[in-house]
N, CA, C and O of each residue as an XYZ file, in Angstrom:
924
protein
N     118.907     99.829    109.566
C     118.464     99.737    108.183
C     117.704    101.009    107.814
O     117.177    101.620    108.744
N     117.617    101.350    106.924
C     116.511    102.121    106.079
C     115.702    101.840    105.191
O     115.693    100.674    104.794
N     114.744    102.844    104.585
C     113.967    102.636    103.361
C     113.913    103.784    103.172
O     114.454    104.817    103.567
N     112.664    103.254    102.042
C     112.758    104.895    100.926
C     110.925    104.239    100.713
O     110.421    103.119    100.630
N     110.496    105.418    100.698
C     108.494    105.236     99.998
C     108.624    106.401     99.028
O     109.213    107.426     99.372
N     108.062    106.256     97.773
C     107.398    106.666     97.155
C     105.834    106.542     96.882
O     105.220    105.485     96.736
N     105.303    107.852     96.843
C     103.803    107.761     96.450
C     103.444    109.037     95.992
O     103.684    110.165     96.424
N     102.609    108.479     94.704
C     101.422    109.596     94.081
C     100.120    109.239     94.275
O      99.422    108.258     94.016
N      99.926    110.704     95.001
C      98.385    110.737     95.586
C      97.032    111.217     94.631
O      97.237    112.247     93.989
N      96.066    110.771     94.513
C      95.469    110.772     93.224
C      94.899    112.561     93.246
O      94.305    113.070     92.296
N      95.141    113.078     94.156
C      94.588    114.792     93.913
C      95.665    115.472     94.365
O      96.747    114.886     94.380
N      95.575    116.771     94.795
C      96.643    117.859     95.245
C      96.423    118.551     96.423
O      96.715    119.681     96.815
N      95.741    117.446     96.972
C      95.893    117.755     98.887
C      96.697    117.310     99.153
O      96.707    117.527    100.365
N      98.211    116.309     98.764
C      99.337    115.809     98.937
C     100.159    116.787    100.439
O     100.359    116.364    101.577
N     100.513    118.313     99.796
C     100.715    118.944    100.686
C     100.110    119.439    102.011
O     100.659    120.211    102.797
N      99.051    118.948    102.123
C      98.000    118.606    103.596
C      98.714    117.528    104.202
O      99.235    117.519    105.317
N      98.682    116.629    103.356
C      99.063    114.972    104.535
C     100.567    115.479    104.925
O     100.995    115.578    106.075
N     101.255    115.770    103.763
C     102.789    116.123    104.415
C     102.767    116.552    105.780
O     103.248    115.937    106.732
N     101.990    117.991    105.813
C     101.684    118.843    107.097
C     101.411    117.948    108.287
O     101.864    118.179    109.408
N     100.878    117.230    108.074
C      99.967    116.306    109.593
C     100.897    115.500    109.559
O     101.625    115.540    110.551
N     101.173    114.725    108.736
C     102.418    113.536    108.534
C     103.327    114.162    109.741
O     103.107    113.737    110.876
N     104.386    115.198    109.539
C     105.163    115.986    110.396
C     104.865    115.098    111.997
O     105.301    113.997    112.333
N     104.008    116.010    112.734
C     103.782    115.089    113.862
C     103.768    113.512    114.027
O     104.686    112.960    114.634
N     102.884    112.906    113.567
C     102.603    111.792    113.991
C     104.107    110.426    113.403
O     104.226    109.206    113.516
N     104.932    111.493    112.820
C     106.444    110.640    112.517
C     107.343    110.751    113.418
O     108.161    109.833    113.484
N     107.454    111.806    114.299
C     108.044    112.288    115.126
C     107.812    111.388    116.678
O     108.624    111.337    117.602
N     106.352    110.681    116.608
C     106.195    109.653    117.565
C     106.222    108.487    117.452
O     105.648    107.684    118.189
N     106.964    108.219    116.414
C     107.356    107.027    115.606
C     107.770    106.152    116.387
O     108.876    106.670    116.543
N     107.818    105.147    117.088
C     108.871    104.220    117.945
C     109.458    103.319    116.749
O     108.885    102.678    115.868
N     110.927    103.525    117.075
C     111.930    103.078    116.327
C     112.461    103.340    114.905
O     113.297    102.685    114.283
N     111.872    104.309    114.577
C     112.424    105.700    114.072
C     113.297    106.807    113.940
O     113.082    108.000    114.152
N     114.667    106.019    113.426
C     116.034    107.167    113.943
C     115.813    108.607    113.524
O     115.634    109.532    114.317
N     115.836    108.684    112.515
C     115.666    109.721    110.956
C     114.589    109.536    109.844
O     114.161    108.484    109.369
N     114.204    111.035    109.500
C     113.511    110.595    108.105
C     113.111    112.252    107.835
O     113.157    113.263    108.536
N     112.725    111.977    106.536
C     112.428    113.317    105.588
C     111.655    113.115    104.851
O     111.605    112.106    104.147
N     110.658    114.291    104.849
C     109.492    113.591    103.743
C     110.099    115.145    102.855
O     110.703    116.152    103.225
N     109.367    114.490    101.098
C     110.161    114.973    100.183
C     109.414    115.303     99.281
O     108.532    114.485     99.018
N     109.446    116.340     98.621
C     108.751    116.646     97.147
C     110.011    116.445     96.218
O     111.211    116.718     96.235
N     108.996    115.754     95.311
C     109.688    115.620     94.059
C     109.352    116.594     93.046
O     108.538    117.510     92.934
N     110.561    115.903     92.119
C     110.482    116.734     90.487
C     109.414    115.874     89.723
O     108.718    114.968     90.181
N     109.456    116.401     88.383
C     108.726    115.733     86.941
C     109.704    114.514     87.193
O     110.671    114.457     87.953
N     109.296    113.761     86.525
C     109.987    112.467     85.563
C     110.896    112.319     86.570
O     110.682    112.315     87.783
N     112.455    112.134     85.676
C     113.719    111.336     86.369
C     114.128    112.843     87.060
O     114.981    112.674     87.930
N     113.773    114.143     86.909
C     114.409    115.359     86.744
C     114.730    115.713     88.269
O     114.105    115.266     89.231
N     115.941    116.696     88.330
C     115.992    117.524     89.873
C     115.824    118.883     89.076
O     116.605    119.828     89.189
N     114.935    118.866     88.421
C     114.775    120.612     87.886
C     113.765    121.324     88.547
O     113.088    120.570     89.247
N     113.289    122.902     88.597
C     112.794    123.694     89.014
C     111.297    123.407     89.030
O     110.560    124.030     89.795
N     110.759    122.319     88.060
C     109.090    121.903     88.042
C     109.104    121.162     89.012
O     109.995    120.326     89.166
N     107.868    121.371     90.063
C     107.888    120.271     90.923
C     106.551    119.127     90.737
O     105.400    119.558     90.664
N     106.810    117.824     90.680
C     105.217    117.176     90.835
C     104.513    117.256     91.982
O     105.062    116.634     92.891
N     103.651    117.711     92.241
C     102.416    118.383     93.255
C     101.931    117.212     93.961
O     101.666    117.320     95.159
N     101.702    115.496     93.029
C     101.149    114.615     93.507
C     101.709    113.565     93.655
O     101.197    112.507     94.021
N     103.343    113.871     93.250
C     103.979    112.644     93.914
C     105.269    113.161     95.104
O     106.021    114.133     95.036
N     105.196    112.460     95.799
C     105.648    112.477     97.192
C     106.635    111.312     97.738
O     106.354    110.127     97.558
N     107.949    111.772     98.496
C     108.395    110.473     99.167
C     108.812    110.884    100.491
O     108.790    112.009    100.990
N     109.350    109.336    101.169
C     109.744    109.812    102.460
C     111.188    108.553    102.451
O     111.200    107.385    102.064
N     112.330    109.449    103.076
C     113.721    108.693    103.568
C     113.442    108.329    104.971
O     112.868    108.942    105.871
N     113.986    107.202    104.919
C     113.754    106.822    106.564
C     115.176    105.854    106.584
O     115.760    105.307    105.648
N     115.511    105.881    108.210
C     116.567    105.046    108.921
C     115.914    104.810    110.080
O     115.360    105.628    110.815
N     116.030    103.460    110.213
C     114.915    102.640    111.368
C     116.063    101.638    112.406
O     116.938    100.912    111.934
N     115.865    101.773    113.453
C     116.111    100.769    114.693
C     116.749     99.541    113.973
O     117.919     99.174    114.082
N     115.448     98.791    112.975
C     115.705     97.678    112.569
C     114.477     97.529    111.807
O     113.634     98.423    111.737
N     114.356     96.169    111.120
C     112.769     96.032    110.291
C     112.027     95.621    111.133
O     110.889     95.413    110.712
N     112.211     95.391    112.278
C     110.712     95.008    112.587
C     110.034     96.496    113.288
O     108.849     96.582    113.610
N     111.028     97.605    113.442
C     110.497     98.775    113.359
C     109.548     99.386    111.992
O     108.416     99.866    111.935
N     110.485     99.143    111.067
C     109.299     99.097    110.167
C     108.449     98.682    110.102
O     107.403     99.305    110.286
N     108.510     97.265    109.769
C     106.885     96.563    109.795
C     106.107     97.096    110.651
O     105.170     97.636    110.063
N     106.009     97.265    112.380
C     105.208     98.224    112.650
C     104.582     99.395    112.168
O     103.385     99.668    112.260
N     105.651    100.200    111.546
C     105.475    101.103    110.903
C     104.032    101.218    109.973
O     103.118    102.032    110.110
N     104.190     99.931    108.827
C     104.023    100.162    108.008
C     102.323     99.204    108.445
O     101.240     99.560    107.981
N     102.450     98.357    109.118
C     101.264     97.407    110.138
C     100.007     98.670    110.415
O      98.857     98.659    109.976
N     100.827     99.982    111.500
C      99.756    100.196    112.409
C      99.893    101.742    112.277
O      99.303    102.468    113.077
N     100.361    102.053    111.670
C     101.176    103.938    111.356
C      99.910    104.208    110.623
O      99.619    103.260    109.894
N      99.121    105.124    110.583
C      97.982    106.369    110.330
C      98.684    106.721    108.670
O      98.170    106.594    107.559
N     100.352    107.305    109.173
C     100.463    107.814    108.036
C     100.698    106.552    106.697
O     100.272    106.828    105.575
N     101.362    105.270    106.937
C     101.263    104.181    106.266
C      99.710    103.359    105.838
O      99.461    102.462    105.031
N      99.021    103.986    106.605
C      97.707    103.586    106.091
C      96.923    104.832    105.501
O      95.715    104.655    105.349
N      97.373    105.905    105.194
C      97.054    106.887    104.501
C      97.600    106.527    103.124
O      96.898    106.577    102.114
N      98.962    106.137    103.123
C      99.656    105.834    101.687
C      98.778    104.693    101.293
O      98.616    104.748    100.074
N      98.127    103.652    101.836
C      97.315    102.370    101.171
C      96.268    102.855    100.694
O      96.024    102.572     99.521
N      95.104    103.935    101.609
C      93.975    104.097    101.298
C      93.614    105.388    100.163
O      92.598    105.529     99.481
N      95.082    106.421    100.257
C      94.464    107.325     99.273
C      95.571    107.875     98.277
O      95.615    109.030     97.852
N      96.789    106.467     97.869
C      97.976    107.024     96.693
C      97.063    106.216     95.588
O      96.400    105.205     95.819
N      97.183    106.876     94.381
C      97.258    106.454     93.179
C      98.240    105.187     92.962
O      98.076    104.149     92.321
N      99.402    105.697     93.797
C     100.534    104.528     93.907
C     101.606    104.409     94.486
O     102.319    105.383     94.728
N     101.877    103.329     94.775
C     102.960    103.549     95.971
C     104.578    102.203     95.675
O     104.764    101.021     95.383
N     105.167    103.151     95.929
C     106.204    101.884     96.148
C     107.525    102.305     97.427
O     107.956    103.394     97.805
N     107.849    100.947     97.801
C     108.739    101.077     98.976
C     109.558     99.779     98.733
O     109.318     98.663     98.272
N     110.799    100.529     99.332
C     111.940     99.220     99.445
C     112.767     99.431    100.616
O     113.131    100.492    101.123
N     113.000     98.236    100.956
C     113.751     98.444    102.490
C     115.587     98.463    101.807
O     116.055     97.758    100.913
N     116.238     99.485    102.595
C     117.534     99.198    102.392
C     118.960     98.849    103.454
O     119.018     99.121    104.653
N     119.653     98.421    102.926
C     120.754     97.941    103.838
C     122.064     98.617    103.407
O     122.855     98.251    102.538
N     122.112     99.759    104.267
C     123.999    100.668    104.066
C     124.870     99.961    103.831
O     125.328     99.166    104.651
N     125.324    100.116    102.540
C     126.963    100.249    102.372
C     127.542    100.825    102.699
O     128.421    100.349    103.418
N     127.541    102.106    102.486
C     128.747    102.886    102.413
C     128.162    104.263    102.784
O     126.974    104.385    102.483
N     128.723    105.285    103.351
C     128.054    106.342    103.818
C     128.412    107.921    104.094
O     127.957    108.244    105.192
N     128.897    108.700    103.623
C     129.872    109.932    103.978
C     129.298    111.335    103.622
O     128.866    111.566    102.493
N     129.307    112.460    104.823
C     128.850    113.414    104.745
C     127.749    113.640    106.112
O     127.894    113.190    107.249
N     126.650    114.467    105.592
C     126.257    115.173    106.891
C     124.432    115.442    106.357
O     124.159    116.227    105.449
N     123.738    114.921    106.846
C     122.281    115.468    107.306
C     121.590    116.430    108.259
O     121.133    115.838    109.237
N     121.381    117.742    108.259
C     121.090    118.404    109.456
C     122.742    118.344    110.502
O     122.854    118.240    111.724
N     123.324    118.404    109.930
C     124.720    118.904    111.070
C     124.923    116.998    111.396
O     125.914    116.905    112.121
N     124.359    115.604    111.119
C     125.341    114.507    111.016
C     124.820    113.609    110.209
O     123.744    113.801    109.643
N     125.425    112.685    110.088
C     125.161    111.510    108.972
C     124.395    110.355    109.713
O     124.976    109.682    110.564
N     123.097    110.140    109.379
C     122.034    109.653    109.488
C     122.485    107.782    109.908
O     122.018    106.992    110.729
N     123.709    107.665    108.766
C     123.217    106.399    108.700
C     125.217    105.459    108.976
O     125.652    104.353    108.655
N     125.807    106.604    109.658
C     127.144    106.573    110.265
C     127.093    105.272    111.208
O     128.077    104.583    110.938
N     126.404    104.753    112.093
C     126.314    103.824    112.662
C     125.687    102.179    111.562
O     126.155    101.058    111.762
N     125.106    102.342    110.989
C     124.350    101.561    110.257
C     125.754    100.913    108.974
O     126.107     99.770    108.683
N     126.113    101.969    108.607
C     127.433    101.455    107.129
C     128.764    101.453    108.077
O     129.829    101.468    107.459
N     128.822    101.438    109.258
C     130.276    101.540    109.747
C     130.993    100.281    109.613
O     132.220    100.207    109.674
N     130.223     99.301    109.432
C     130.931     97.892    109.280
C     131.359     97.972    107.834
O     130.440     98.161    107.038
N     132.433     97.877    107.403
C     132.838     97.043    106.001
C     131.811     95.828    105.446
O     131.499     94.776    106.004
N     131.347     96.442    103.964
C     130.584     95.298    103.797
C     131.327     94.849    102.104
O     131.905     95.617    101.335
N     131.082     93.526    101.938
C     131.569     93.430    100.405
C     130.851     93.679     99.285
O     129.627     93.556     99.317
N     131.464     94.038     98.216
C     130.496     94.826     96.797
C     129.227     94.035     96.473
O     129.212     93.013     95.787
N     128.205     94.590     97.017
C     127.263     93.408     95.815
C     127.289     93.118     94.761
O     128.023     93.845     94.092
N     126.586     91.989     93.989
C     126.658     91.602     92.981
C     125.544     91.995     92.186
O     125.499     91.995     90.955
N     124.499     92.386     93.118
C     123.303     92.924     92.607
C     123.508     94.144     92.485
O     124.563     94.758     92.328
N     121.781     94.713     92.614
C     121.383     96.166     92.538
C     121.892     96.862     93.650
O     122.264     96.508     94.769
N     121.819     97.894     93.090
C     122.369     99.144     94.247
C     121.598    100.116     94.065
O     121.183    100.415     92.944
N     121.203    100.936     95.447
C     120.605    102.001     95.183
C     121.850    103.356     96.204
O     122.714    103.147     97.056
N     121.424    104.462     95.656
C     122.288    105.419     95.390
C     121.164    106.604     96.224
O     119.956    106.454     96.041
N     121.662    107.744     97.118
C     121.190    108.463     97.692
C     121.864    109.845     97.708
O     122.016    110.151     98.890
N     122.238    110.616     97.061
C     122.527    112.104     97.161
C     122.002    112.931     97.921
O     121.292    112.335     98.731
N     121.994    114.320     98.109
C     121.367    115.581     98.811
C     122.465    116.275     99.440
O     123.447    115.935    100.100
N     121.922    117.485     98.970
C     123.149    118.673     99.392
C     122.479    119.801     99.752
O     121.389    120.046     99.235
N     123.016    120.597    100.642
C     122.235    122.287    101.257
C     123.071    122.870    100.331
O     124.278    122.711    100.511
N     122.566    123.742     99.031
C     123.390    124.140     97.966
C     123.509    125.940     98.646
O     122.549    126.584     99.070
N     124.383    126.231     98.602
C     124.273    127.981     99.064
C     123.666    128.626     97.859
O     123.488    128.261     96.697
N     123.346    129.994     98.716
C     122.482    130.487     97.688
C     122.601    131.299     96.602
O     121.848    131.792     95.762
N     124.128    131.297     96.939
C     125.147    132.687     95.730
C     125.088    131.519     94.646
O     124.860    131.968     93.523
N     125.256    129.952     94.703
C     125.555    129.458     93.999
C     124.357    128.900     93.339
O     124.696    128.663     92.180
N     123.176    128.591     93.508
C     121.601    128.334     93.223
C     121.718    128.105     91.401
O     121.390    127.127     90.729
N     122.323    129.441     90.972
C     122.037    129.799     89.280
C     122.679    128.706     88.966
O     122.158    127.908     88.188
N     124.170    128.428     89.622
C     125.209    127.452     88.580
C     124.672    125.895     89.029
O     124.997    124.961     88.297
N     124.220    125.748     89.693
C     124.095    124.510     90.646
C     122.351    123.969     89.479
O     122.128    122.791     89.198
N     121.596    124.916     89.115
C     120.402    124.673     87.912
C     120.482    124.628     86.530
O     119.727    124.234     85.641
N     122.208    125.413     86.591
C     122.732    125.586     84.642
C     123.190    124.151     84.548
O     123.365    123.545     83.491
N     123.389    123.611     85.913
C     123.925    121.993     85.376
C     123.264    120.972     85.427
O     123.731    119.833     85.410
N     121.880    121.329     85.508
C     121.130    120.446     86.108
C     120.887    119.354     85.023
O     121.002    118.129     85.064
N     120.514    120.217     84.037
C     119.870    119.265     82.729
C     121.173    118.908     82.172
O     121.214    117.719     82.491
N     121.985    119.082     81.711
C     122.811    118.003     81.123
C     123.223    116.645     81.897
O     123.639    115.597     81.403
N     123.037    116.894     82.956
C     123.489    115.476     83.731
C     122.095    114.927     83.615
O     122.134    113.700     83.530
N     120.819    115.441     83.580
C     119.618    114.846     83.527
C     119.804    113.624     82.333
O     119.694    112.404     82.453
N     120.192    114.618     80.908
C     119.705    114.283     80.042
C     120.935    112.828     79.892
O     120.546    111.816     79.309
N     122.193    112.879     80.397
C     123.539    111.760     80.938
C     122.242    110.767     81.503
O     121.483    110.132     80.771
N     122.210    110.805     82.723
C     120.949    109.885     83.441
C     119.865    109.316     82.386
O     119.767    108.100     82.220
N     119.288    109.967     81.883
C     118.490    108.818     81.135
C     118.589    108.438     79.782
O     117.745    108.056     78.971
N     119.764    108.620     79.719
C     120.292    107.408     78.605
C     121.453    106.438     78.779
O     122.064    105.741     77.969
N     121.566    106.620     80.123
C     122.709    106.114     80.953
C     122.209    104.130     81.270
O     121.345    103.601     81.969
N     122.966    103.747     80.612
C     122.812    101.780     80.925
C     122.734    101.619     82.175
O     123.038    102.690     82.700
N     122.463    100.769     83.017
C     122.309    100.229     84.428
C     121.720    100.956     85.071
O     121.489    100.632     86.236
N     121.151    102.493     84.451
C     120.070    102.941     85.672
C     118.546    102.391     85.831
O     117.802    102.580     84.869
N     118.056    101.759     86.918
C     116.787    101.221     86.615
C     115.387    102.046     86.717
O     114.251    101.889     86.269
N     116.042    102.997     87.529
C     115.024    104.177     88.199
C     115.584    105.305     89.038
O     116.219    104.869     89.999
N     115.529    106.895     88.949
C     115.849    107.789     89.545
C     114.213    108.416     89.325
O     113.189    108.230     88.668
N     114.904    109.432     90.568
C     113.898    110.906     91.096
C     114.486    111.762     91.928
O     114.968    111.631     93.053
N     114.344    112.861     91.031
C     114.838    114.118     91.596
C     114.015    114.717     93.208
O     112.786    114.793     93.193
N     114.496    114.963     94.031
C     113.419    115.370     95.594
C     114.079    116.412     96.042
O     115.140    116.846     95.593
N     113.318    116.915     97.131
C     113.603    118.287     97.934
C     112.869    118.220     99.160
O     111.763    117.687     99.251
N     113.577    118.843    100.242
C     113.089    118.920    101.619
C     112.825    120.216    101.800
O     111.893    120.337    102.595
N     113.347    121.524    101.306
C     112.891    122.803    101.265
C     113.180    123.252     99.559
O     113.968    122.584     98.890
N     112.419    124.497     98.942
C     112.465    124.484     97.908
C     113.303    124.981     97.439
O     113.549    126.099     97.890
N     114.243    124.437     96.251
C     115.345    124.692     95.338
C     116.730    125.023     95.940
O     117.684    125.149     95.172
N     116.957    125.233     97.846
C     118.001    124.695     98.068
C     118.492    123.832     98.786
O     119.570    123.966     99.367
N     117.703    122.747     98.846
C     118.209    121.409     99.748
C     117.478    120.141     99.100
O     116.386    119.649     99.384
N     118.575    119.708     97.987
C     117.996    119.058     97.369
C     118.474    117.532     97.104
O     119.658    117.384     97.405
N     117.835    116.346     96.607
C     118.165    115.185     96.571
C     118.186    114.205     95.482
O     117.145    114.457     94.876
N     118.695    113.350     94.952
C     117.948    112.022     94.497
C     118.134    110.603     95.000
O     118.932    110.263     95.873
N     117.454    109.967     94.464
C     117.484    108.804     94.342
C     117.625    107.684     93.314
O     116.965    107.875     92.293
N     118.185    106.798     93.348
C     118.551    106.035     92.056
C     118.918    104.889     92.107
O     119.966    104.797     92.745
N     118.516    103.876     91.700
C     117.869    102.494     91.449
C     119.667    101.832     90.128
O     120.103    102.677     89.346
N     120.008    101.116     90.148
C     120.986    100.923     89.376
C     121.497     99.299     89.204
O     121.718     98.645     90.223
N     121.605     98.923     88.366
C     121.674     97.330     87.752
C     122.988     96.587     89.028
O     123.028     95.450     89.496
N     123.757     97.571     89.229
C     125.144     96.961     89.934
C     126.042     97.896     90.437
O     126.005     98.975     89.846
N     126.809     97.809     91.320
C     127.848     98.614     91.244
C     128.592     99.339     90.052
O     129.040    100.483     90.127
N     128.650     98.665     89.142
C     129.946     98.737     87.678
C     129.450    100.063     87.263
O     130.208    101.026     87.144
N     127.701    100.138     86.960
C     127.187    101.052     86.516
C     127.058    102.356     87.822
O     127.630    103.444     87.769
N     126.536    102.078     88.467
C     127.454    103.195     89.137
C     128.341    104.058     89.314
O     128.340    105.270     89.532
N     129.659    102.702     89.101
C     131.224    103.613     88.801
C     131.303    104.513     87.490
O     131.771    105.639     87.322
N     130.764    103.742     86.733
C     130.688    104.417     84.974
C     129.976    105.644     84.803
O     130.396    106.370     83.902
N     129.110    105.994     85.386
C     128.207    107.523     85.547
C     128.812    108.394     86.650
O     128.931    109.619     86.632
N     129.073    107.773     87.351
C     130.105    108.998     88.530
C     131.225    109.364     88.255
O     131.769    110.313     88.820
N     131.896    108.488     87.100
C     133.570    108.967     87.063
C     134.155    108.480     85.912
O     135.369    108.348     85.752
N     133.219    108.187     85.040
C     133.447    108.124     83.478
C     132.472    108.732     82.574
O     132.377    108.194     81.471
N     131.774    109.680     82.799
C     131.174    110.536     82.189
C     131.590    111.994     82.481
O     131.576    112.546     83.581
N     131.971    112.527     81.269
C     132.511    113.753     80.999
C     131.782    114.993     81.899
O     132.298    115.848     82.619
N     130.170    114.693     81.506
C     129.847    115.594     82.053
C     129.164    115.828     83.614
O     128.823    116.785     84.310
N     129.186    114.483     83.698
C     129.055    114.315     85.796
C     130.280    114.488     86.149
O     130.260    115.230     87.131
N     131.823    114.078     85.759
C     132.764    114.589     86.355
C     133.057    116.131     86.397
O     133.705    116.543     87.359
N     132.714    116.860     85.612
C     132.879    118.274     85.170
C     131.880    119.035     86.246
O     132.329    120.003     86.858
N     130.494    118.585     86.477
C     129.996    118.974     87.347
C     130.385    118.958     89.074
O     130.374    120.003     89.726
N     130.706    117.688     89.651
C     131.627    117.601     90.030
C     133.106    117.818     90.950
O     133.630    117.529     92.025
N     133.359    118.625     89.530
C     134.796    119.203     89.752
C     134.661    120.790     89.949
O     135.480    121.550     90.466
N     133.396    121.086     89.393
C     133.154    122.544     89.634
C     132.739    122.422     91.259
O     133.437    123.003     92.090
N     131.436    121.551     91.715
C     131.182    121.682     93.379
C     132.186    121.846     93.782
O     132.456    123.047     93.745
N     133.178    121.092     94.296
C     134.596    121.287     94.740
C     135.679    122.405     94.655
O     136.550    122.852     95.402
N     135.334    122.587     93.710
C     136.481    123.877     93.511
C     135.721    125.121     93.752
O     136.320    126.054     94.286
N     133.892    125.318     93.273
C     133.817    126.195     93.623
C     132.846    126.568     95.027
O     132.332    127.686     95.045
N     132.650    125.821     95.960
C     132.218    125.464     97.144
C     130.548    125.387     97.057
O     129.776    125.897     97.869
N     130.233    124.716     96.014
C     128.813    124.866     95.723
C     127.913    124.816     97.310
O     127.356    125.835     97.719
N     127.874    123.580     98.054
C     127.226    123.471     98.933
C     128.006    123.616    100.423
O     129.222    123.615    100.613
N     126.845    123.749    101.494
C     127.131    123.952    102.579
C     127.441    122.543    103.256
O     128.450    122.353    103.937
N     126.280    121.380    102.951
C     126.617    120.243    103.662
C     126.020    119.171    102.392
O     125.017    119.536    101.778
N     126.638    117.933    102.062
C     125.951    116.714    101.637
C     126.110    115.753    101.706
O     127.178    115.455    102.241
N     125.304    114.715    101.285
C     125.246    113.354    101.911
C     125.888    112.536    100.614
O     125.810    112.975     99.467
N     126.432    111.479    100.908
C     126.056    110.368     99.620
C     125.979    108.833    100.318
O     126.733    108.357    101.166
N     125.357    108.512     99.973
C     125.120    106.857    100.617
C     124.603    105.810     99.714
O     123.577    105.993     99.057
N     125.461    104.443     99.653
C     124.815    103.653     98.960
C     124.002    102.211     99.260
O     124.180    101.959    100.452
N     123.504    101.585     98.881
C     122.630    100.861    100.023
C     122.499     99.492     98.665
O     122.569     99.570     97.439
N     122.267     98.207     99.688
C     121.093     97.220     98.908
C     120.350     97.148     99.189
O     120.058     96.706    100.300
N     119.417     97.630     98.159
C     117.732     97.602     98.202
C     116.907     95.851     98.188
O     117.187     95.027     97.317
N     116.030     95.610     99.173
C     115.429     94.408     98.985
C     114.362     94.722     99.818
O     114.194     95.477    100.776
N     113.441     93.646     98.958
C     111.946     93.599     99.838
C     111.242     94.747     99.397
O     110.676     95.424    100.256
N     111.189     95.033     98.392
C     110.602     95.895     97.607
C     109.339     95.208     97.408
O     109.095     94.008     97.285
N     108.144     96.844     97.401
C     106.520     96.120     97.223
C     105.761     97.695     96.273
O     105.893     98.918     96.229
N     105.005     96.652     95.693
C     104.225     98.592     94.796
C     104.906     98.301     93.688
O     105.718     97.442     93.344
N     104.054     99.794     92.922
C     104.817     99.887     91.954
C     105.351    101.964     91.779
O     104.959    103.012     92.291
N     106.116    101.670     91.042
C     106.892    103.126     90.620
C     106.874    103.563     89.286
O     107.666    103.071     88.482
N     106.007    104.494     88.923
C     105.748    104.228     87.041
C     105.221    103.673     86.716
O     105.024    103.828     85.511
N     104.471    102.500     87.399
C     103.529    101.469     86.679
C     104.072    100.553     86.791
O     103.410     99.678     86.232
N     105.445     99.929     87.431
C     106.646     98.604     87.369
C     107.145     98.834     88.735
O     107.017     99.952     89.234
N     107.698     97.880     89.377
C     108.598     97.773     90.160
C     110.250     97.509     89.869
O     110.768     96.394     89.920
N     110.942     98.724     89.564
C     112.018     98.881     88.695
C     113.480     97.440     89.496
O     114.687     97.405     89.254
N     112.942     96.833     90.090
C     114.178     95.988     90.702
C     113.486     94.678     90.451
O     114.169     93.656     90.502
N     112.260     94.604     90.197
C     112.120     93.431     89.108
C     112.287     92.592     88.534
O     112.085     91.385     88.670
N     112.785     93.354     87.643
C     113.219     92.577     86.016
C     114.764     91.967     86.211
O     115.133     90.891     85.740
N     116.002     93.327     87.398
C     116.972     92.393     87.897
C     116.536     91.352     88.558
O     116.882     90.377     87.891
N     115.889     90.951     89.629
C     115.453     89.635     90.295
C     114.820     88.465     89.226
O     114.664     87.258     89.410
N     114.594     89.097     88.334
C     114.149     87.802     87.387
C     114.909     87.020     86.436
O     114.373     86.089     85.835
């Protein structure tokens, strides 16, 4: 299984805890993978970065690796005692293709066939963009932004990064599958984008993975964006 944490830390020592974080994740027991992440403004993957909000990707053993985690971990009790706010949801692979650091994180975890949910879905991107290509890979950034948030069935995105401006990610929260399909391959201008990566070899390596999110706690924005579907 995996999860995903988000948190904004109420000052701009954020990039301190990252630093120390580093180690003490690395002695994680039951801890496959993970990446801690700076984000963008708002829903954005653009060039502003937010200073005080922060996340981390993780792929775990199983949950009761987490719950430890999240029980007796320094850095999980750093996110309780000093975010402004926090939210986390545990997820379960669907579907999974591409490459993290030279393999795919979560290749063992989605290898089983699973059937479409009926619920929410959450959505995971990130690509090592080369660097000839950097300019075209930011000229497209905002129109698909501005697609995304007026886009139906999205409940919540955030733009992230593991190094700055070329290894970059999001995340995204979404009512169902349907809506999903409808923004990846019925919008003019996410297909166009797209069709340019491909043809013109934008990136070196990327991921896409889709997951059901459950057991979600916190909030994100002030709400817990999977919510209002459960209700």
């Amino acid at each position: 299984m995996a999860s995903f944490h988000l948190i904004r830390y109420a000052g701009l020592d954020a990039m301190r805890h990252m630093a120390f974080d580093r180690p003490v994740l690395r002695g994680t027991g039951g801890l496959r993978f993970w990446r801690l992440l700076g984000t963008g403004k708002g829903r954005s993957m653009s060039l502003g970065a937010d200073l005080r909000r922060w996340a981390m990707f993780a792929v775990w053993d199983g949950e009761p690796a987490l719950e430890r985690f999240l029980e007796r971990s320094p850095v999980a009790a750093r996110w309780r005692e000093d975010s402004a706010e926090a939210w986390h949801v545990r997820l379960a692979p669907l579907c999974s293709r591409g490459g993290w650091g030279g393999a795919d994180p979560l290749a063992a975890a989605a290898a089983a066939p699973r059937a479409a949910p009926s619920g929410p879905v959450a959505v995971l991107t990130r690509a090592s963009i080369r660097p000839r290509r950097l300019v075209r890979f930011y000229r497209s950034v905002p129109d698909v932004d501005r697609l995304l948030r007026r886009q139906d069935g999205c409940l919540a995105s955030v733009g992230a990064g593991e190094w700055p401006l070329a290894r970059q990610a999001t995340f995204s929260l979404w009512e169902g599958a349907p809506a999903v399909e409808r923004f990846a391959y019925r919008t003019s201008a996410h297909r166009e984008v797209i069709g340019r990566v491909r043809r013109e070899g934008w990136y070196s390596e990327e991921l896409f993975a889709r997951f059901v999110p459950f057991g979600s706690q916190g909030t994100w924005d002030g709400h817990d964006p999977l919510r209002p579907v459960r209700a």
